[in-house]
PQR file with spaces between the fields and no chain letter, atoms N, CA, C, O and H, PARSE charges and radii, in Angstrom:
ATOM       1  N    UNK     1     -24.546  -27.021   15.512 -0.4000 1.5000
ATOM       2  CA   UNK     1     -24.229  -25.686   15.958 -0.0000 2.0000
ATOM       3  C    UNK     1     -23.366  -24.961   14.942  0.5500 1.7000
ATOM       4  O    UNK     1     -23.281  -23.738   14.835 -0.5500 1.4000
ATOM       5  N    UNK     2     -22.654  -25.992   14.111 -0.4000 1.5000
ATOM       6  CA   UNK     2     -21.404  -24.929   13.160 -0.0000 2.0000
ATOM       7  C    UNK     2     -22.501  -24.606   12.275  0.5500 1.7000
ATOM       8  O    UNK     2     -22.286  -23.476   11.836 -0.5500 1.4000
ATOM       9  H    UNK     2     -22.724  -26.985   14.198  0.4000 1.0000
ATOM      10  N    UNK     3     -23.716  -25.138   11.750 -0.4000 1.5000
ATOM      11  CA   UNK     3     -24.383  -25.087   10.506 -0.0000 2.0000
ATOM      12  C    UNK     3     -25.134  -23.592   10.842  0.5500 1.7000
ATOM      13  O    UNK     3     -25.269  -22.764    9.941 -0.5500 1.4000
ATOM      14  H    UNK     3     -23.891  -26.056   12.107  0.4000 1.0000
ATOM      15  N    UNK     4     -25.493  -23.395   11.887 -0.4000 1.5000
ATOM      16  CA   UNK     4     -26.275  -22.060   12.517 -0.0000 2.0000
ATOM      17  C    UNK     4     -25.462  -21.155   12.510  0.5500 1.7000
ATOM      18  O    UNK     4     -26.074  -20.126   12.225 -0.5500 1.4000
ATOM      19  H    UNK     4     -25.383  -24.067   12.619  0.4000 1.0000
ATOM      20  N    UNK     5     -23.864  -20.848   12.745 -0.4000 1.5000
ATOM      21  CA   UNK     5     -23.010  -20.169   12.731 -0.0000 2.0000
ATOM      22  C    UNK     5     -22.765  -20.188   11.558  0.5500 1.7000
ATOM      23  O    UNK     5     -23.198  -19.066   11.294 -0.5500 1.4000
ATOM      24  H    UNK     5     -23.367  -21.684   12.976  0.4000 1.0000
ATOM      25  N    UNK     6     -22.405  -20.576   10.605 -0.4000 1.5000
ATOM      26  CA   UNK     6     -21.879  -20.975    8.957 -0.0000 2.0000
ATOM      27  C    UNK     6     -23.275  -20.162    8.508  0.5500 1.7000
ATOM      28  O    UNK     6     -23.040  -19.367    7.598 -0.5500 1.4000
ATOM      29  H    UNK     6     -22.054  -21.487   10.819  0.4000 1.0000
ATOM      30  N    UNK     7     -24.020  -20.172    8.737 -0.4000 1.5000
ATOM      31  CA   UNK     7     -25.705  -19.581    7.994 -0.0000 2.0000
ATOM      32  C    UNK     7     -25.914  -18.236    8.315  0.5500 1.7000
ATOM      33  O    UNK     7     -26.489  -17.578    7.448 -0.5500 1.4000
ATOM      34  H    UNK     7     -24.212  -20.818    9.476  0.4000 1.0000
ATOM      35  N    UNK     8     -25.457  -17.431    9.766 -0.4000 1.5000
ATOM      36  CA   UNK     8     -25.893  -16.548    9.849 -0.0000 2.0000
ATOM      37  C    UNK     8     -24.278  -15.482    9.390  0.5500 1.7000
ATOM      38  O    UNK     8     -24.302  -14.294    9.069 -0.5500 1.4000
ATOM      39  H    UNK     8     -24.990  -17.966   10.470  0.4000 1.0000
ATOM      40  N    UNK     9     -23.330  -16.156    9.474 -0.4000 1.5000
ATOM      41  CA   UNK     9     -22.190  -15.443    8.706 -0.0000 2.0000
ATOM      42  C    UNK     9     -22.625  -15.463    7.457  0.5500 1.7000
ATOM      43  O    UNK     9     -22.278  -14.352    7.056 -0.5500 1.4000
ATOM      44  H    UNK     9     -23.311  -17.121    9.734  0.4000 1.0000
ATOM      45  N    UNK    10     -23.157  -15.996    6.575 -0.4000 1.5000
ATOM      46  CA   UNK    10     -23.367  -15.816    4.969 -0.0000 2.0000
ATOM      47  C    UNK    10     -24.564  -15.191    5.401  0.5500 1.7000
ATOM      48  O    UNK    10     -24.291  -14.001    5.246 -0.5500 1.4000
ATOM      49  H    UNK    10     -23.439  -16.898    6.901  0.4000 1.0000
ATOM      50  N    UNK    11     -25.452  -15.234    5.744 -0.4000 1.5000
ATOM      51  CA   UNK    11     -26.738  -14.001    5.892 -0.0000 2.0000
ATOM      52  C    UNK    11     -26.127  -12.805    6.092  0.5500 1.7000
ATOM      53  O    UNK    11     -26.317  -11.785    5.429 -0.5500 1.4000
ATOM      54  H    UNK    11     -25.674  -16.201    5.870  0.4000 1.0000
ATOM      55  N    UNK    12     -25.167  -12.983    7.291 -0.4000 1.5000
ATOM      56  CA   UNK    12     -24.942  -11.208    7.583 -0.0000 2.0000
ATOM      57  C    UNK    12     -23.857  -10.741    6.554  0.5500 1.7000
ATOM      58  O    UNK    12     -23.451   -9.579    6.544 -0.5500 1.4000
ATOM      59  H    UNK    12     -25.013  -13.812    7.829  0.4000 1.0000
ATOM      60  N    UNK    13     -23.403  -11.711    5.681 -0.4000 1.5000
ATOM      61  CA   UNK    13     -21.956  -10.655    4.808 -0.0000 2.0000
ATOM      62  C    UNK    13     -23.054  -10.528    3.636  0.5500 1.7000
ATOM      63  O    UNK    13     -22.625   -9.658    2.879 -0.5500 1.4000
ATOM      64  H    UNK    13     -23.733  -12.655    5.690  0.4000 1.0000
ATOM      65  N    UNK    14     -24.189  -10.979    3.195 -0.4000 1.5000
ATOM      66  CA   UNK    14     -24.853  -10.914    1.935 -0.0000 2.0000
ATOM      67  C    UNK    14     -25.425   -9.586    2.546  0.5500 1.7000
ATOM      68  O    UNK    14     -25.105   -8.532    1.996 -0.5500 1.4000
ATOM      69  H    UNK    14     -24.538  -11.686    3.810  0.4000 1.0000
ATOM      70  N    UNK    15     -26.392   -9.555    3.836 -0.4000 1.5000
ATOM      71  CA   UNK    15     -27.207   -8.547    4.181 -0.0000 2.0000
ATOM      72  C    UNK    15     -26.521   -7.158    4.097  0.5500 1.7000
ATOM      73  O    UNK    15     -26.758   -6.198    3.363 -0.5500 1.4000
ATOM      74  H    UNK    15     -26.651  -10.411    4.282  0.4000 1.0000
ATOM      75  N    UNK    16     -25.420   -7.379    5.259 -0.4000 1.5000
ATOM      76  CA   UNK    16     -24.350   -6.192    5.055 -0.0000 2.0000
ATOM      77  C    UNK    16     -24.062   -5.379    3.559  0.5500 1.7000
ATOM      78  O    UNK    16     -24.505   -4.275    3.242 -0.5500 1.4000
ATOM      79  H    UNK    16     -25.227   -8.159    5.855  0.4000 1.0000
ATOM      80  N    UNK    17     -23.246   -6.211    2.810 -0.4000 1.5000
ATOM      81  CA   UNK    17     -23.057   -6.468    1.366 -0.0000 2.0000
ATOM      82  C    UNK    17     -24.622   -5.171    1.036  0.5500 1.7000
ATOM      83  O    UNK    17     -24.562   -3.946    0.932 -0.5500 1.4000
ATOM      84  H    UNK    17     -22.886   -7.107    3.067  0.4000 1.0000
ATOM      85  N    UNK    18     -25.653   -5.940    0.968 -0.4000 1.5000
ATOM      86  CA   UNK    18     -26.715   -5.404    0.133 -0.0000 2.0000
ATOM      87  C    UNK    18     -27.462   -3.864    0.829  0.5500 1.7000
ATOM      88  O    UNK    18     -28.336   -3.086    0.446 -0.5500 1.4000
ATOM      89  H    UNK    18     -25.701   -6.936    1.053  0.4000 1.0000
ATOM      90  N    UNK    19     -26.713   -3.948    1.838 -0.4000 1.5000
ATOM      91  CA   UNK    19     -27.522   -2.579    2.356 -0.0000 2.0000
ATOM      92  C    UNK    19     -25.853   -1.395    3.170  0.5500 1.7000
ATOM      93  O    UNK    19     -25.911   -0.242    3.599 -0.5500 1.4000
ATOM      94  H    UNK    19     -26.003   -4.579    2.149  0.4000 1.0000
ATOM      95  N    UNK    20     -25.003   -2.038    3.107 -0.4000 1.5000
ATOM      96  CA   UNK    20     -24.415   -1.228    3.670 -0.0000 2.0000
ATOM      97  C    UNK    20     -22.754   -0.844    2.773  0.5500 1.7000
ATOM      98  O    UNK    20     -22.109    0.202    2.862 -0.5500 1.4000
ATOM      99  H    UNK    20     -24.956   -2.974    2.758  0.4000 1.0000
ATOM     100  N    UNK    21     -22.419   -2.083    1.952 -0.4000 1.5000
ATOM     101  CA   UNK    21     -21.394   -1.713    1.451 -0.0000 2.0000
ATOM     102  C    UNK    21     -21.472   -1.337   -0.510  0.5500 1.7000
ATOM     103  O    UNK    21     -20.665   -0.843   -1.298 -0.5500 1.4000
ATOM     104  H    UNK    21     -22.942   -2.932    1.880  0.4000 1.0000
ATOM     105  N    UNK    22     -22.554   -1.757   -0.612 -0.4000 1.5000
ATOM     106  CA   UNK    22     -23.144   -0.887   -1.639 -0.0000 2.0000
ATOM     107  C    UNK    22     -24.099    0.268   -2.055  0.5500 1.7000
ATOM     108  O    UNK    22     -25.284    0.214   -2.384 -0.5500 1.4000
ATOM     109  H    UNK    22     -23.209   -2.158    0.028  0.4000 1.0000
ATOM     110  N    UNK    23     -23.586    0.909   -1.990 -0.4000 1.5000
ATOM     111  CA   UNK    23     -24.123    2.444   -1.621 -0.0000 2.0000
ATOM     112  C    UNK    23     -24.351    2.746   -3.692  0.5500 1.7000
ATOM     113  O    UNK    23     -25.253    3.515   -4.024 -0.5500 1.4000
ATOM     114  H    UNK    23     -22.624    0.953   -1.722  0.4000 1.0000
ATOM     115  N    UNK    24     -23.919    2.418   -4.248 -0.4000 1.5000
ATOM     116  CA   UNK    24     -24.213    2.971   -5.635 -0.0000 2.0000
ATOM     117  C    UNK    24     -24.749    2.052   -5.950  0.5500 1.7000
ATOM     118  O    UNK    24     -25.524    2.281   -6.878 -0.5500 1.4000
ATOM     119  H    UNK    24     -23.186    1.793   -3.978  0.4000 1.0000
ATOM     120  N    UNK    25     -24.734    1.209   -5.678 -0.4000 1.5000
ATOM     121  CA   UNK    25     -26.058   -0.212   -6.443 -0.0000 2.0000
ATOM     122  C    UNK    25     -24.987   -0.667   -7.674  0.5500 1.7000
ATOM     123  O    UNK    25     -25.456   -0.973   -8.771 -0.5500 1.4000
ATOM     124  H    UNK    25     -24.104    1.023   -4.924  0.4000 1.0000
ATOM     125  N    UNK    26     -24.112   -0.684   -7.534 -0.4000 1.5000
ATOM     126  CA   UNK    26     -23.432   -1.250   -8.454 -0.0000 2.0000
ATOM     127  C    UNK    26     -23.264   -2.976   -8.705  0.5500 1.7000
ATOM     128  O    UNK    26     -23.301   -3.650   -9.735 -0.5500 1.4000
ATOM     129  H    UNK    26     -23.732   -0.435   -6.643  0.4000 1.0000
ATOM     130  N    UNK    27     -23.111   -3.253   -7.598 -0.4000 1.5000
ATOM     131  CA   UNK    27     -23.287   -5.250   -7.123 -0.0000 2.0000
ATOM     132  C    UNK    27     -24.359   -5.357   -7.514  0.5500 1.7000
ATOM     133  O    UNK    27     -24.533   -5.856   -8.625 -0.5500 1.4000
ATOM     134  H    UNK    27     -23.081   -2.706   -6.761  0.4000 1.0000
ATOM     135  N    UNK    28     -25.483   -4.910   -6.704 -0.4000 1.5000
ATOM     136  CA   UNK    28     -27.074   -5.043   -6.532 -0.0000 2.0000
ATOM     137  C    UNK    28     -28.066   -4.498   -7.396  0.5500 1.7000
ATOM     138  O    UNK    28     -29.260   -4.795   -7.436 -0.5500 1.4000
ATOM     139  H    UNK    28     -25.342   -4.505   -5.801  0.4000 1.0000
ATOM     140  N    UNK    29     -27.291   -3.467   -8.248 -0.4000 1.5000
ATOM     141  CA   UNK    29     -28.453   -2.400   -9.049 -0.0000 2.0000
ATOM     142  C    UNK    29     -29.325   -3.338   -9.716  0.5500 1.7000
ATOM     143  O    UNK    29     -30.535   -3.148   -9.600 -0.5500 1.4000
ATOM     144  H    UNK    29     -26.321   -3.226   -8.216  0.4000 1.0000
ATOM     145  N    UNK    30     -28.889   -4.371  -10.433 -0.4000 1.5000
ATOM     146  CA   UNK    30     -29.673   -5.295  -11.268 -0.0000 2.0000
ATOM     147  C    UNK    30     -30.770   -5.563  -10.255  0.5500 1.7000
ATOM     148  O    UNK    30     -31.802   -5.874  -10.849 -0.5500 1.4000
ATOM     149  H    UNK    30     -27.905   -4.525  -10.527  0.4000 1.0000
ATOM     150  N    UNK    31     -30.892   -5.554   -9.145 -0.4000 1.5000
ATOM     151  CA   UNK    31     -32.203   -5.954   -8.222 -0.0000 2.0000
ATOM     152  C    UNK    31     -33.338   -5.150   -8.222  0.5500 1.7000
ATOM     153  O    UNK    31     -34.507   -5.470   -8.008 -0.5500 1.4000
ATOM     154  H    UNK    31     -30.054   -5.301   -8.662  0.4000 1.0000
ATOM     155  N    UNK    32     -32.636   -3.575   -8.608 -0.4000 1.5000
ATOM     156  CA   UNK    32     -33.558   -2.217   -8.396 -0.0000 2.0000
ATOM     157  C    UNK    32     -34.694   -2.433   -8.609  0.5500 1.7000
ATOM     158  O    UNK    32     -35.439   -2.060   -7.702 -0.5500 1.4000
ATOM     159  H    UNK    32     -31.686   -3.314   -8.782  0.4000 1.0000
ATOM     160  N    UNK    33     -35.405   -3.128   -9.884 -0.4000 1.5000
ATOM     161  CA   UNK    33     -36.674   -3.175  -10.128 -0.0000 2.0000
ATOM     162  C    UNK    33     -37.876   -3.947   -9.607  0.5500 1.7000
ATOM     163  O    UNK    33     -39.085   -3.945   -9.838 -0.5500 1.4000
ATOM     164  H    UNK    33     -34.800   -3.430  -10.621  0.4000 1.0000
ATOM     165  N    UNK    34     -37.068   -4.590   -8.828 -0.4000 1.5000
ATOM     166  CA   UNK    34     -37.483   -5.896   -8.051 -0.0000 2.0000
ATOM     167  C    UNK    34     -38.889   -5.527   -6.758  0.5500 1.7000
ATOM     168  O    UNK    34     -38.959   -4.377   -6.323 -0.5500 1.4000
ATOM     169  H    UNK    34     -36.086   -4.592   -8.639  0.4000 1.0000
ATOM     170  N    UNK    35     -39.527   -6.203   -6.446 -0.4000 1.5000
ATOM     171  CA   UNK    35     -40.001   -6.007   -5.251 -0.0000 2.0000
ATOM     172  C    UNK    35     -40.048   -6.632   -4.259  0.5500 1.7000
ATOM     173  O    UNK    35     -39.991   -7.842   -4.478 -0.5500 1.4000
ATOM     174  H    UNK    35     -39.470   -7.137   -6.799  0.4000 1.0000
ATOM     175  N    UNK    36     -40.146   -6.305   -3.026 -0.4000 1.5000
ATOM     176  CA   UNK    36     -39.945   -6.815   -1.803 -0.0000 2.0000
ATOM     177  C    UNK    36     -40.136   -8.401   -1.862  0.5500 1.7000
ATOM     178  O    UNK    36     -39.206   -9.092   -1.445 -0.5500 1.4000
ATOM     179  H    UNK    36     -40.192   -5.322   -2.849  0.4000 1.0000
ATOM     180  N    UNK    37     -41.282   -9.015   -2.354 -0.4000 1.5000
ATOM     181  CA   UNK    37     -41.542  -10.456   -2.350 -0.0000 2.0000
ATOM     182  C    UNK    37     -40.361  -11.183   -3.454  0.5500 1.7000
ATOM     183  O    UNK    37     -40.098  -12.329   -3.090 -0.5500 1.4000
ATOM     184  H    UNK    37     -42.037   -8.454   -2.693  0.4000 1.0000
ATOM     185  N    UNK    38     -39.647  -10.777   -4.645 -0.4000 1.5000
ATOM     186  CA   UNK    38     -38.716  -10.833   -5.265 -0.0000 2.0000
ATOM     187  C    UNK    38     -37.478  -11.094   -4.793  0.5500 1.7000
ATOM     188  O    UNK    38     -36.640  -11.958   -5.052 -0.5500 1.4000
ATOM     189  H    UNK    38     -39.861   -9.846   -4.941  0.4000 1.0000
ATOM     190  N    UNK    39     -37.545   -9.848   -3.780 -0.4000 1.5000
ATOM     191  CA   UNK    39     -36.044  -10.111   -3.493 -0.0000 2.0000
ATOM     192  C    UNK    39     -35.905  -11.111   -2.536  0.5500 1.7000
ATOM     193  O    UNK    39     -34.866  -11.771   -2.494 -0.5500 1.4000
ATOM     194  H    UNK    39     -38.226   -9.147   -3.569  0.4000 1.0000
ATOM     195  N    UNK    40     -37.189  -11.380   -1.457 -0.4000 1.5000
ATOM     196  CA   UNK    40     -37.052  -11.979    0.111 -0.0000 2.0000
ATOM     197  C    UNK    40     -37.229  -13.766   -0.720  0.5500 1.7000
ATOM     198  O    UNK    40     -37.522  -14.694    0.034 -0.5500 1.4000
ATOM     199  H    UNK    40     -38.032  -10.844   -1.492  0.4000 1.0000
ATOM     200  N    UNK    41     -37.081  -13.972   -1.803 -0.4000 1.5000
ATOM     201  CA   UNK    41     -37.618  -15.334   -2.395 -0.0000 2.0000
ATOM     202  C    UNK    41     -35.981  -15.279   -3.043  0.5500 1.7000
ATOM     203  O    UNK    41     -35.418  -16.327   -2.725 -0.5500 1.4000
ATOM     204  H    UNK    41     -36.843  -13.218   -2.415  0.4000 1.0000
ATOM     205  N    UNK    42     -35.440  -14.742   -3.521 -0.4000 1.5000
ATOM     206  CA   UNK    42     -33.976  -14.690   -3.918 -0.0000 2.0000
ATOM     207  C    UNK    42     -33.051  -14.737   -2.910  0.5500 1.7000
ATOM     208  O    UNK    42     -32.027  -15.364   -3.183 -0.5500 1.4000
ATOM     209  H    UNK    42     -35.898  -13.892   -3.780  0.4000 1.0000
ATOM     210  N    UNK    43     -33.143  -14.151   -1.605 -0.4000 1.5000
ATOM     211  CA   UNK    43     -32.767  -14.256   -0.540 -0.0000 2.0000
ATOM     212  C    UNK    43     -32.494  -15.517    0.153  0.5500 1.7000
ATOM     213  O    UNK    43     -31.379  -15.883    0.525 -0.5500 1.4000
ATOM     214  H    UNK    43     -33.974  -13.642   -1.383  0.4000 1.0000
ATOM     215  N    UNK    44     -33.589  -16.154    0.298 -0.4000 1.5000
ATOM     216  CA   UNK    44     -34.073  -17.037    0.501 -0.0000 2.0000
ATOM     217  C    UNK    44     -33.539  -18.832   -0.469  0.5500 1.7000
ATOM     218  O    UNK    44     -33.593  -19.972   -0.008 -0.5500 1.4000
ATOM     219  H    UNK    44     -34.495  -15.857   -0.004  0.4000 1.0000
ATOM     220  N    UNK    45     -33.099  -18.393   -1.794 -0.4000 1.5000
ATOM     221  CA   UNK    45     -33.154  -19.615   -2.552 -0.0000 2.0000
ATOM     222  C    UNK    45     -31.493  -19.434   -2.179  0.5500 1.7000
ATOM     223  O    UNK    45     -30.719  -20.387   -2.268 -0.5500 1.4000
ATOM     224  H    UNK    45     -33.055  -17.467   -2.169  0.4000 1.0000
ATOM     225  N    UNK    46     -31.127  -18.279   -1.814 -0.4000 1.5000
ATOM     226  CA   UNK    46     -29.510  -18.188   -2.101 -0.0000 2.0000
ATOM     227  C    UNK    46     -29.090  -18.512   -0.486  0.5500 1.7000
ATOM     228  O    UNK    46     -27.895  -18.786   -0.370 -0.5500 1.4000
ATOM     229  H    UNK    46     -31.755  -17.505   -1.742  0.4000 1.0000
ATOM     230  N    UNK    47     -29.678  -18.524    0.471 -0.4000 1.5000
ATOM     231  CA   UNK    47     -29.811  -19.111    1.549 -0.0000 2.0000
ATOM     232  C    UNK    47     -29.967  -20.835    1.924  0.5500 1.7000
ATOM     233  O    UNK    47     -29.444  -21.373    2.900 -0.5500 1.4000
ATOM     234  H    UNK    47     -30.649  -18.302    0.377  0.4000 1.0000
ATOM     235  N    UNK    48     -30.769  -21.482    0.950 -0.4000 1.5000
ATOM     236  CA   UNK    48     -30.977  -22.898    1.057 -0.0000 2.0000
ATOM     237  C    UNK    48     -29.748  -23.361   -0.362  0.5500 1.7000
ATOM     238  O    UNK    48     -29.302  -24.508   -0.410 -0.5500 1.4000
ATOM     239  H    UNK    48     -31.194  -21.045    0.158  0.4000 1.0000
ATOM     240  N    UNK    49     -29.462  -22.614   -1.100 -0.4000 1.5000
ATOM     241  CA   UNK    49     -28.144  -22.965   -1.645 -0.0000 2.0000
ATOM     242  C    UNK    49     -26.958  -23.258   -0.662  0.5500 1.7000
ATOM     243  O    UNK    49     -26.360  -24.330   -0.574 -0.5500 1.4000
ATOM     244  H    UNK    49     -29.824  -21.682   -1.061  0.4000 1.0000
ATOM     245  N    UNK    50     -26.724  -22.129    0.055 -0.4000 1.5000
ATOM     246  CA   UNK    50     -25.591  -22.317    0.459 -0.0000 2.0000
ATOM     247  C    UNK    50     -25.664  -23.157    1.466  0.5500 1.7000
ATOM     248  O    UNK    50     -24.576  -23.694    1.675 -0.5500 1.4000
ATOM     249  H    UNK    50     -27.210  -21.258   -0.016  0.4000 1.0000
ATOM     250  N    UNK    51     -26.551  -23.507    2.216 -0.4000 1.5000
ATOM     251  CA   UNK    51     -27.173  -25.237    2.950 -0.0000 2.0000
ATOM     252  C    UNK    51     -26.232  -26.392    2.465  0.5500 1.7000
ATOM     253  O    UNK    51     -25.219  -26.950    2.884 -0.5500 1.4000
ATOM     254  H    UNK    51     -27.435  -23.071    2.047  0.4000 1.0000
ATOM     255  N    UNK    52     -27.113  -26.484    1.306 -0.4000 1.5000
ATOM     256  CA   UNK    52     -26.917  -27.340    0.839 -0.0000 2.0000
ATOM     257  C    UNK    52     -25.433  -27.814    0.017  0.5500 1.7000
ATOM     258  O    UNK    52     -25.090  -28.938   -0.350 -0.5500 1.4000
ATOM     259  H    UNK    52     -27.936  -26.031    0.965  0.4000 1.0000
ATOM     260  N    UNK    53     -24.812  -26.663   -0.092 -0.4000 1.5000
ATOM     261  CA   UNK    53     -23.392  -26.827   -0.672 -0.0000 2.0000
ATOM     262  C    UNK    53     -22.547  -26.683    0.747  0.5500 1.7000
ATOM     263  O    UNK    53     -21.327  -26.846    0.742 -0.5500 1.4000
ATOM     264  H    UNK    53     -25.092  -25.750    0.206  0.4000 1.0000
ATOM     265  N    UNK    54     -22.908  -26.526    1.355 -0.4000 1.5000
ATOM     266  CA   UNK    54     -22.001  -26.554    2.798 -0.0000 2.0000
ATOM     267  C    UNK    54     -22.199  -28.587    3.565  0.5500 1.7000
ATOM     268  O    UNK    54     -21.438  -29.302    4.218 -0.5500 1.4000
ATOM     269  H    UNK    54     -23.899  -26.393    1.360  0.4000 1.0000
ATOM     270  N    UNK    55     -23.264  -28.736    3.138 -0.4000 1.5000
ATOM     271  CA   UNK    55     -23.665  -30.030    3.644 -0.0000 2.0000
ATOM     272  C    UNK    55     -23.184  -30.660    1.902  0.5500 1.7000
ATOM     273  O    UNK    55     -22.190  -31.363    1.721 -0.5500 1.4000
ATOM     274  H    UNK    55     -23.882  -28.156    2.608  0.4000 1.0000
ATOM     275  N    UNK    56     -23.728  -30.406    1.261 -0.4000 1.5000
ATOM     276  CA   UNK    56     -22.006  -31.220    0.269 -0.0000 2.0000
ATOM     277  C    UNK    56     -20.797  -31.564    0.450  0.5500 1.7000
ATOM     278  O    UNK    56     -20.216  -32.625    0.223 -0.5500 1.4000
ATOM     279  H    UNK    56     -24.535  -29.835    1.408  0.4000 1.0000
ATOM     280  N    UNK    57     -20.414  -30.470    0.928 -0.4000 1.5000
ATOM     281  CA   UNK    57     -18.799  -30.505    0.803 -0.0000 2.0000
ATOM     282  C    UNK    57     -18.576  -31.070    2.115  0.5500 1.7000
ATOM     283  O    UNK    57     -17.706  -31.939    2.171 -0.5500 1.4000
ATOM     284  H    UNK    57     -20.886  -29.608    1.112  0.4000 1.0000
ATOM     285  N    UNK    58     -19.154  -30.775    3.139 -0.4000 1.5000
ATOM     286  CA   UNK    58     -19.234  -31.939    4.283 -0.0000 2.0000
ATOM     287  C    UNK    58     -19.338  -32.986    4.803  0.5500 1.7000
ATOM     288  O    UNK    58     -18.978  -33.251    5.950 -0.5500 1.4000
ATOM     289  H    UNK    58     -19.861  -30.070    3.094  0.4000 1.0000
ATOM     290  N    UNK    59     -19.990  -33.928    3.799 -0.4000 1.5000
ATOM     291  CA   UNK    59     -20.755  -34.860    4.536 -0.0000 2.0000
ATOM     292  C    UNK    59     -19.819  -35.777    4.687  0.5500 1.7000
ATOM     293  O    UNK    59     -20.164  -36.734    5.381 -0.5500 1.4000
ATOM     294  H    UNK    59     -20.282  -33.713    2.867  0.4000 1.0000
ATOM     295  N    UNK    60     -18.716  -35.796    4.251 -0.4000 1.5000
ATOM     296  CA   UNK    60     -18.094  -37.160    4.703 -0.0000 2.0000
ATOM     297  C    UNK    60     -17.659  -36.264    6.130  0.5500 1.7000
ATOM     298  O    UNK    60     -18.510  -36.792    6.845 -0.5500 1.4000
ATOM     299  H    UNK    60     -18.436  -35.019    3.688  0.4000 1.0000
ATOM     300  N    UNK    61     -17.236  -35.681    6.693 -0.4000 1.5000
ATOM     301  CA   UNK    61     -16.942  -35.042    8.143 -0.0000 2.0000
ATOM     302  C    UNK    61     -18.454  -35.244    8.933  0.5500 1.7000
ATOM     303  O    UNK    61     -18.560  -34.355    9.777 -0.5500 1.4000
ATOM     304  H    UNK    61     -16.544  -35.252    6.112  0.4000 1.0000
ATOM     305  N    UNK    62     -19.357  -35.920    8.919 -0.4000 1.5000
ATOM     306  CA   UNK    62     -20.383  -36.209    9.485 -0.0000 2.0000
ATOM     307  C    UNK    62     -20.491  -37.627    9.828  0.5500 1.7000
ATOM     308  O    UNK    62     -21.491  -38.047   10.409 -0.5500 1.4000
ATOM     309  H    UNK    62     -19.271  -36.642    8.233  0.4000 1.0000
């Protein structure tokens, strides 16, 4: 249950982050050229990263 909570807090501060607290594309501009399948695959790898470094730094608490 913490791993589902821990996942959708880093989804929603990245999501937030990319659509609401960058308004000049200054963080994100480097993405501009990107397209939808681009970004949802970057999304995505930076999503099973943080998995997996959360279950790193964990596993002896398991």
């Amino acid at each position: 249950m913490e791993v589902i909570i821990l996942l959708f807090i880093v989804a929603l501060a990245v999501v937030v982050d990319f659509f609401w607290f960058d308004i000049n594309g200054k963080r994100w501009g480097w993405m501009k050229s990107w397209t939808k399948l681009q970004k949802g695959i970057f999304f995505s790898c930076f999503a099973v990263v943080s998995v997996l470094v959360y279950l790193g730094l964990g596993v002896e608490f398991f």
